[in-house]
C-alpha positions as CSV (number, residue, x, y, z in Angstrom):
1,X,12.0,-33.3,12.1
2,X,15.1,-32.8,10.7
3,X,17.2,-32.4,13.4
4,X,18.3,-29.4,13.8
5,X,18.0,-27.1,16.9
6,X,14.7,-25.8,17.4
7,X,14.8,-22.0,17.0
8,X,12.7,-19.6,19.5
9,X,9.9,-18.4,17.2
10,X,8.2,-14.4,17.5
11,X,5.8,-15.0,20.5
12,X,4.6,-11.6,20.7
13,X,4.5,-8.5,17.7
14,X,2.7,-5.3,16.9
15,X,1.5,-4.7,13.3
16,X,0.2,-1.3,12.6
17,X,-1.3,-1.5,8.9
18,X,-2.1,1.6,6.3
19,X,-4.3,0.8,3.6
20,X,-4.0,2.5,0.3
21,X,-6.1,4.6,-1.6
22,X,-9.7,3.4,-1.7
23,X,-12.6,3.7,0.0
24,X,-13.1,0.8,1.6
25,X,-14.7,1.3,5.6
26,X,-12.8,-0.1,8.4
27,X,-15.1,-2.4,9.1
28,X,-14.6,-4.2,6.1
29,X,-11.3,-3.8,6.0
30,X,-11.4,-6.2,9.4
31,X,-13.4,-8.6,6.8
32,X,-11.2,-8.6,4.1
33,X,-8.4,-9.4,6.5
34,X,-9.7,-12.2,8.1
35,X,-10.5,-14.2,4.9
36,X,-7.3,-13.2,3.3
37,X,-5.8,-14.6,6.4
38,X,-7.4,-17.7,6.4
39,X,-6.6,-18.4,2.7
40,X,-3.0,-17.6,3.6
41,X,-3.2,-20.1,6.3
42,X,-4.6,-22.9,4.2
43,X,-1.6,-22.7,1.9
44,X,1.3,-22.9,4.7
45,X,-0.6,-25.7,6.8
46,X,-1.2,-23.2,9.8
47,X,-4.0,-21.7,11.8
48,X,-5.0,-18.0,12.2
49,X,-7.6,-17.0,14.4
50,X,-9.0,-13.2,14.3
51,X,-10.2,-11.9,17.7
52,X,-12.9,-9.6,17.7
53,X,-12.6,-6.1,16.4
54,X,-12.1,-2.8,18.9
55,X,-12.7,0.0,16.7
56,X,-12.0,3.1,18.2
57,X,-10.8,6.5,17.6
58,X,-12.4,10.1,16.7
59,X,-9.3,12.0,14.8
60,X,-8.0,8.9,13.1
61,X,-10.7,5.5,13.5
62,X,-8.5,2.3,14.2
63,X,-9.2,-1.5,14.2
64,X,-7.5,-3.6,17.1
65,X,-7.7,-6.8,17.4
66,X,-5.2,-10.1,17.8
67,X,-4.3,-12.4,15.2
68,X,-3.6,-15.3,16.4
69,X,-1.2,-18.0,14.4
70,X,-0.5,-21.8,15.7
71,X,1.8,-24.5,13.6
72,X,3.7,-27.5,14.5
73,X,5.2,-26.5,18.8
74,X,5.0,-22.8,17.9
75,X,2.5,-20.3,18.6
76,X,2.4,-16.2,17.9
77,X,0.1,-13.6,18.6
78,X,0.1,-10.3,16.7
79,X,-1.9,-7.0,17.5
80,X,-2.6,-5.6,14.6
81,X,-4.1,-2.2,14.3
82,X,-5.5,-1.1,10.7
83,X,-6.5,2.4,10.4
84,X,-9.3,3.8,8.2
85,X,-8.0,5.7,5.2
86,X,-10.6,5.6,3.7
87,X,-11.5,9.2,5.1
88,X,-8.4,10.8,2.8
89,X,-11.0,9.4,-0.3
90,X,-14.1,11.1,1.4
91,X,-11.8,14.3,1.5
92,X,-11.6,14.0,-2.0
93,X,-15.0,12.5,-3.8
94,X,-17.3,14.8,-1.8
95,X,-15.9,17.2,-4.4
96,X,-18.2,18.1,-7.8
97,X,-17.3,16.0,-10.6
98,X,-15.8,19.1,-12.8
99,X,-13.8,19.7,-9.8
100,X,-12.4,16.1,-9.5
101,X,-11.4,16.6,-13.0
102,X,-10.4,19.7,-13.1
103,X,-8.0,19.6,-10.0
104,X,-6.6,16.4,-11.2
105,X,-5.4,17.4,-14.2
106,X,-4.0,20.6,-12.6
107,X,-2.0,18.0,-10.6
108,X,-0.7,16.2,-13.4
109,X,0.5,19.4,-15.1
110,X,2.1,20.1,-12.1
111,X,3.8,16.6,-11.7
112,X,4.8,17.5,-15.6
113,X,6.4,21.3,-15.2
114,X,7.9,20.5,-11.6
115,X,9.7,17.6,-13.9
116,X,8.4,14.7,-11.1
117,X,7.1,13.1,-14.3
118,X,10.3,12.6,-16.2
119,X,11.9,11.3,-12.6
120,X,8.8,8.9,-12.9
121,X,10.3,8.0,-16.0
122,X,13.4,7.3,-15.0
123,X,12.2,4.9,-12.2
124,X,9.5,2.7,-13.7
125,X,8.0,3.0,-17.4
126,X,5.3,1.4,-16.3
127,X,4.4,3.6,-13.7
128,X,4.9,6.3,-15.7
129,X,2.2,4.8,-18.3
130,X,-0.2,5.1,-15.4
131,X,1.0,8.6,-15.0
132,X,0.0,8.7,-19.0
133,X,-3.4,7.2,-18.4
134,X,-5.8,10.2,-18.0
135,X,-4.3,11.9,-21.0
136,X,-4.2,8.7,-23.3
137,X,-8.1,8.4,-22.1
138,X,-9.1,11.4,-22.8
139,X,-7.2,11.8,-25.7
140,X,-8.1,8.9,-27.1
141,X,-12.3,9.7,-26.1
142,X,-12.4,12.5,-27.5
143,X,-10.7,11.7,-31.0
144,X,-13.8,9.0,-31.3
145,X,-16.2,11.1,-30.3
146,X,-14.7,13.7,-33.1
147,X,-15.1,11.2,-35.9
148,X,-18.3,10.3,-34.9
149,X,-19.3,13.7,-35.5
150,X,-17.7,14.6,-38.3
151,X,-20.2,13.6,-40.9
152,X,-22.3,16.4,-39.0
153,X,-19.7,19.1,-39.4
154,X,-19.2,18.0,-43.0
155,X,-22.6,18.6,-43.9
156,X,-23.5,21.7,-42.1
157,X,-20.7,23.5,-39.7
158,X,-23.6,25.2,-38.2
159,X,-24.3,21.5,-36.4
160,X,-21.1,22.2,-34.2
161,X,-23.5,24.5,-31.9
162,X,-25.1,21.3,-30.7
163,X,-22.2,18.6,-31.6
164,X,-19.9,19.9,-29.6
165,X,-21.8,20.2,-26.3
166,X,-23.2,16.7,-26.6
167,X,-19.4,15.6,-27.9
168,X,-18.4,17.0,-24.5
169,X,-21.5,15.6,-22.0
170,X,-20.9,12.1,-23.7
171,X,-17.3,12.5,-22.7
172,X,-18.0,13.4,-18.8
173,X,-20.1,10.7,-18.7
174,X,-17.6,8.2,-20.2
175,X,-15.1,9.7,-17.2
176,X,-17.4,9.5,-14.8
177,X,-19.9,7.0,-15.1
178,X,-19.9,3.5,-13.8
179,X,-18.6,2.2,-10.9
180,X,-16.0,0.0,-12.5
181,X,-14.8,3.4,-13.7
182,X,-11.8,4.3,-12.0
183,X,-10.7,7.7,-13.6
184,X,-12.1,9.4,-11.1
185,X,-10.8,7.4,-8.1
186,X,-7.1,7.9,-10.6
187,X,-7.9,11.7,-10.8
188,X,-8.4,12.0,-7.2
189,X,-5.1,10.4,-6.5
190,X,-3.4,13.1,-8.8
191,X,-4.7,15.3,-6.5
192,X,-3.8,13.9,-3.3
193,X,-0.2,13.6,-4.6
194,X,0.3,16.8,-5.3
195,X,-1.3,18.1,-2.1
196,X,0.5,15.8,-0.3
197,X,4.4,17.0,-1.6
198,X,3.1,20.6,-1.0
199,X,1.1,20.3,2.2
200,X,-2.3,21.4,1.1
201,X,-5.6,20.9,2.5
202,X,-5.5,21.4,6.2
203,X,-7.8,18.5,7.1
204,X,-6.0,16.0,5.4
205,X,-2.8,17.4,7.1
206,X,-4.3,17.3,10.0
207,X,-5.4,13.9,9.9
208,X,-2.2,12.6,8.5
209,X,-1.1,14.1,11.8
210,X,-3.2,12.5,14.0
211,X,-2.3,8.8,11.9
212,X,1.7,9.8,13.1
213,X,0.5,10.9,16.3
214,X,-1.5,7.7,16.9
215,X,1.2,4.7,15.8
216,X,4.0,6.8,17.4
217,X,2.3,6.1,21.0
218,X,1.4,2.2,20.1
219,X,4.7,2.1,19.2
220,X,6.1,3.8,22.3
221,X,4.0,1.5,24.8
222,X,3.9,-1.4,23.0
223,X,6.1,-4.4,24.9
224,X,6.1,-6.9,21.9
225,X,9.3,-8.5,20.2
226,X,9.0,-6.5,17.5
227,X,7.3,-4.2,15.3
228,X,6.0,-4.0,11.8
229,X,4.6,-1.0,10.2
230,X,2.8,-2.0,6.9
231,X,2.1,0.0,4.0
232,X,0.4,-0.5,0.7
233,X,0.3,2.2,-1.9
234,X,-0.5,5.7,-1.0
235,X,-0.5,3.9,3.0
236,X,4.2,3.8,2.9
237,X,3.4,7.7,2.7
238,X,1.8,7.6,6.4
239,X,3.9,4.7,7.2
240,X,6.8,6.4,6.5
241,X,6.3,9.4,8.6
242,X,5.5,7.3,11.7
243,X,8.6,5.4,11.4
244,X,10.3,8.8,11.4
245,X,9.6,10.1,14.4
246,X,12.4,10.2,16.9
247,X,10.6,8.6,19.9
248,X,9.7,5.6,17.2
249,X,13.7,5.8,16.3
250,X,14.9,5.8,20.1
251,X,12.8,2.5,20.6
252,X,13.7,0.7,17.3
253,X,17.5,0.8,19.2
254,X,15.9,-1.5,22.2
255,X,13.4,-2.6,20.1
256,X,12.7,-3.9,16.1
257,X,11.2,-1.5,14.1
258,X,10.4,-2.7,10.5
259,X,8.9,-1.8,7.7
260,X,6.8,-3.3,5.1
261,X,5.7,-1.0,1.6
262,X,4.2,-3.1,-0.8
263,X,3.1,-1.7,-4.1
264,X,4.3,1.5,-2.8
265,X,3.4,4.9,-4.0
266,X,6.2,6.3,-2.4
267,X,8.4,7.9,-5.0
268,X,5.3,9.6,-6.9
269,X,4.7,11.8,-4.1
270,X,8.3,11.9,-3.0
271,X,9.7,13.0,-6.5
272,X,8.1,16.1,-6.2
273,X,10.5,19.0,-5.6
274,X,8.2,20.3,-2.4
275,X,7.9,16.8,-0.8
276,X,11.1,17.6,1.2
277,X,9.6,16.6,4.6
278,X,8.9,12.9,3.2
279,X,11.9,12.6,1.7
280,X,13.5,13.9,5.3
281,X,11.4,11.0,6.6
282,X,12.5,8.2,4.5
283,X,16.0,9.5,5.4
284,X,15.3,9.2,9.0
285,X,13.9,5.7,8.6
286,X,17.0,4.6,6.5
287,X,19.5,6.1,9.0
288,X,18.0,4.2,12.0
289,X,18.6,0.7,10.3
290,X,15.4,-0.3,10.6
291,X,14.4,-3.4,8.8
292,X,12.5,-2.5,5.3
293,X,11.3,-4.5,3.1
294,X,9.9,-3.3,-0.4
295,X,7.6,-5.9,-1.8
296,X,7.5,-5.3,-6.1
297,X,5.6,-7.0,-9.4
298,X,6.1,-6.1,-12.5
299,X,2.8,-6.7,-13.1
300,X,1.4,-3.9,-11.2
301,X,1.5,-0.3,-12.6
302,X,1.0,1.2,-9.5
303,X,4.7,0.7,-8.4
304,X,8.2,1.3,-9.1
305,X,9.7,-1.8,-10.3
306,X,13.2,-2.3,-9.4
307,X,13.9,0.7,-8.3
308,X,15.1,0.8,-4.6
309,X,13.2,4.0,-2.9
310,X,16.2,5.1,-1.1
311,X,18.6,4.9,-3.4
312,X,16.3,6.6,-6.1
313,X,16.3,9.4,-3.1
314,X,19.9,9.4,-3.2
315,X,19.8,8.2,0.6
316,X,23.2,6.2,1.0
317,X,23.6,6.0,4.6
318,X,21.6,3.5,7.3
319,X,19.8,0.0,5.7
320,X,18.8,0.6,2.4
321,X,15.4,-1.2,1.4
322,X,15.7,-5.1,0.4
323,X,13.7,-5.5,-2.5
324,X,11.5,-8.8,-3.1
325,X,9.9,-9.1,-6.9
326,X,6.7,-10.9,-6.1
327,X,5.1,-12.8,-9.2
328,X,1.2,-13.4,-8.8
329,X,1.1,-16.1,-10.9
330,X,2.9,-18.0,-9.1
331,X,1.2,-17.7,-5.4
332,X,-1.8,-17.9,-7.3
333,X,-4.1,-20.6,-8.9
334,X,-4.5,-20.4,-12.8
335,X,-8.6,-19.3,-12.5
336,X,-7.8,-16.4,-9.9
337,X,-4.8,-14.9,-11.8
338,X,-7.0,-15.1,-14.9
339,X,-9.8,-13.1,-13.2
340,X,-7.3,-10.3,-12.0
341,X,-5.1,-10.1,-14.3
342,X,-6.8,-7.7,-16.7
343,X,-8.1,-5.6,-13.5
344,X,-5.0,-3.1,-13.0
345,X,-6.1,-1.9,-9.6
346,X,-7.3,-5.5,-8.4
347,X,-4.1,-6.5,-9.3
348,X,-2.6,-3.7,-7.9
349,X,-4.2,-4.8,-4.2
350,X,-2.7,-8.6,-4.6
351,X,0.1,-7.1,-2.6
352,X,-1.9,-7.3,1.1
353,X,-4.7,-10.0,0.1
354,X,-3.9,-13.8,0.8
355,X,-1.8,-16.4,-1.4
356,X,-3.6,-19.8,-2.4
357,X,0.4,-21.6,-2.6
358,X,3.4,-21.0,-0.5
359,X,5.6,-18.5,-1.8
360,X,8.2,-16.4,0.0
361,X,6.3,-12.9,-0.2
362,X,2.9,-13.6,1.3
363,X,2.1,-10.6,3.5
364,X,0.2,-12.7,6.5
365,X,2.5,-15.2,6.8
366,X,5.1,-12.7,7.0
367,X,3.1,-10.5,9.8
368,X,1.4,-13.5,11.8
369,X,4.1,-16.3,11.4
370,X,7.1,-17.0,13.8
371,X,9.6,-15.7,11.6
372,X,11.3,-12.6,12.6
373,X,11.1,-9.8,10.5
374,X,14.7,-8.7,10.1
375,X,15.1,-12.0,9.3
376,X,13.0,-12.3,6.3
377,X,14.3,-8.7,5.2
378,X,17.5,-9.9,4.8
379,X,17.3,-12.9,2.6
380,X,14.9,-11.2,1.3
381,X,11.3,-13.3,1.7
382,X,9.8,-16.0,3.6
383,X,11.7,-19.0,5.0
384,X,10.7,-22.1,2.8
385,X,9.8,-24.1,5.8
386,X,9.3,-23.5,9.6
387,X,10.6,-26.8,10.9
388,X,13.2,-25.4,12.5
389,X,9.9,-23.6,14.9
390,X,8.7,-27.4,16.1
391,X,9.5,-28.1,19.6
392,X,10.7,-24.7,20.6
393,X,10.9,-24.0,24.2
394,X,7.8,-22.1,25.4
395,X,8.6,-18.9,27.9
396,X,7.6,-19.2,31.3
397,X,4.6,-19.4,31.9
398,X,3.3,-20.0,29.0
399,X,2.2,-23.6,27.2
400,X,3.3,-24.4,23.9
401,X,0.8,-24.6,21.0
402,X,-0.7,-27.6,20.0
């Protein structure tokens, strides 16, 4: 101990988490937590125990259960609710293949005449080379397929009648086959951007709805210290409008509200000219000086690097975003960042899985530790110990962990 006065830690905290765009079930969403947490807790020397699951919930399914974190005299338990997502992908892939296709590239015409795609330019190239992907795919598909058939054409033109039919069924099943595959999962996205900025598809407004309608009240009756919204991806969009609700703004006065996006798909959907109500939202959230932290990599496509969301909004007034550029090399060992590295959308999920070495963006830590929240937005990132936690005073009533 160094000395220095112990410092009361986060006893209690709410965590409401939105996953991003994949179809993962909520129940394994629950597992993928609790081993991610448990590898997080291995590298900072603490303990997290996962109650069990209360899943719940017609409109919107949830997850509730208590996380549990003890270190050296400090102990803090977080109810975290995760909600299940994973429905906005059923929306989407219960949909014909030609549809999925066709409707995504529809959408990414759209992004391209509404000029969202040259805003994408301006805030990340490499986002905007996963806006390029479906085009460079295709493009690039169908220019091998043409050569391969071109000593056909040469010989007899008359051999286009079949050529060309079989050019184009080997194509669809090179977009669509396999599950490691992910056009169509990326052509679905499209989609759900676009309806997204314009407010398409009543079920999927509806049950972004009942996601707002569902965190503002455990938001509203919650008596915690705090409370952190987390979003990952396409999950800031939900995130967002939560946070934006006046009752959730009225309690973040009393209360601390914060906000967590990490890898956040924010601006694609926001840089569309019709996406006026989230861009409202992030203004709303901005003005309320709530504490937001926006983790980054430049290894992920999926995000805007270096680009602060508000400020590419041209929101100036309230607490801007603090930005933290996370590098998965180094919270990772050298045999798991070789095996993700040349996965984009593995890597792209790095973001809200566990760390194997202490590092100061390491989402569980940040959501189950003692540390408060506005604190690590402000510098920005994790403290690099928690000594000053050891010996706090315990509340009444309550004994202090072992």
């Amino acid at each position: 101990m160094s000395g220095r006065t112990p410092e009361e830690p986060v006893r209690r905290r709410l965590v409401l988490m939105m996953p991003g765009f994949e179809r993962v079930p909520l129940e394994a969403q629950c597992r993928r937590f609790a081993r991610e947490a448990a590898k997080t807790a291995a590298s900072f020397g603490i303990g997290f125990e996962c109650s069990p699951a209360e899943i719940s919930g017609d409109e919107c399914r949830t997850a509730r259960f208590i996380l549990r974190a003890r270190g050296r005299g400090w102990s803090t338990d977080t109810e975290v609710v995760i909600y299940e997502l994973a429905r906005i992908n059923a929306l989407y892939e219960e949909r014909p293949l030609v549809t999925r296709f066709t409707t995504g590239f529809m959408s990414l015409f759209e992004l391209l005449v509404t000029g969202a795609a040259f805003r994408y330019l301006c805030d990340g190239w490499r986002f905007y080379l996963f806006y390029l992907f479906p085009f460079l795919f295709l493009l690039g598909a169908a220019t091998c397929l043409a050569l391969l058939g071109l000593p056909f054409y040469l010989h007899d033109a008359a051999h286009l009648a079949w050529t060309l039919p079989a050019l184009l069924a080997l194509v669809l099943i090179l977009l669509f086959a396999g599950k490691r595959n992910l056009l169509p999962l990326t052509m679905d996205l499209w989609t759900l951007t676009t309806d997204s900025a314009r407010g398409r598809r009543p079920e999927l407004q509806a049950f972004l709805q009942a996601i707002t309608r569902d965190a503002t009240a455990r938001i509203a009756d919650t008596d915690a210290e705090e409370v952190i919204a987390v979003g990952h991806s396409y999950g800031v969009v939900p995130a967002v409008m939560a946070l934006a609700q006046q009752p959730v703004r009225d309690l973040s006065a009393r209360t601390p509200v914060g906000l967590i996006t990490a890898g956040s798909y924010l601006l694609a959907v926001a840089r569309h000219p019709a996406a006026k109500a989230l861009r409202k939202a992030v203004a709303a959230v901005v003005g309320a000086r709530m504490a937001w932290l926006d983790a980054q990599s430049h290894t992920d496509p999926v995000n805007f690097f270096r680009t602060n969301p508000a400020t590419a909004l041209g929101v100036k007034e309230g607490r801007v975003p603090s930005i933290i550029e996370v590098r998965f090399r180094q919270q990772l060992t050298p045999e798991t960042y070789r095996k993700i590295r040349g996965d984009f959308f593995r890597t792209h999920r790095q973001f809200v899985f566990g760390v194997e070495k202490r590092s100061a963006y390491a989402l569980f830590a940040i959501i189950g530790g003692p540390e408060r929240f506005s604190d690590v937005a402000a510098r920005p990132g994790l403290s690099p110990d928690w000594e000053r936690y050891e010996n706090a005073p315990s509340p009444k009533g309550q004994d202090k962990a072992d």
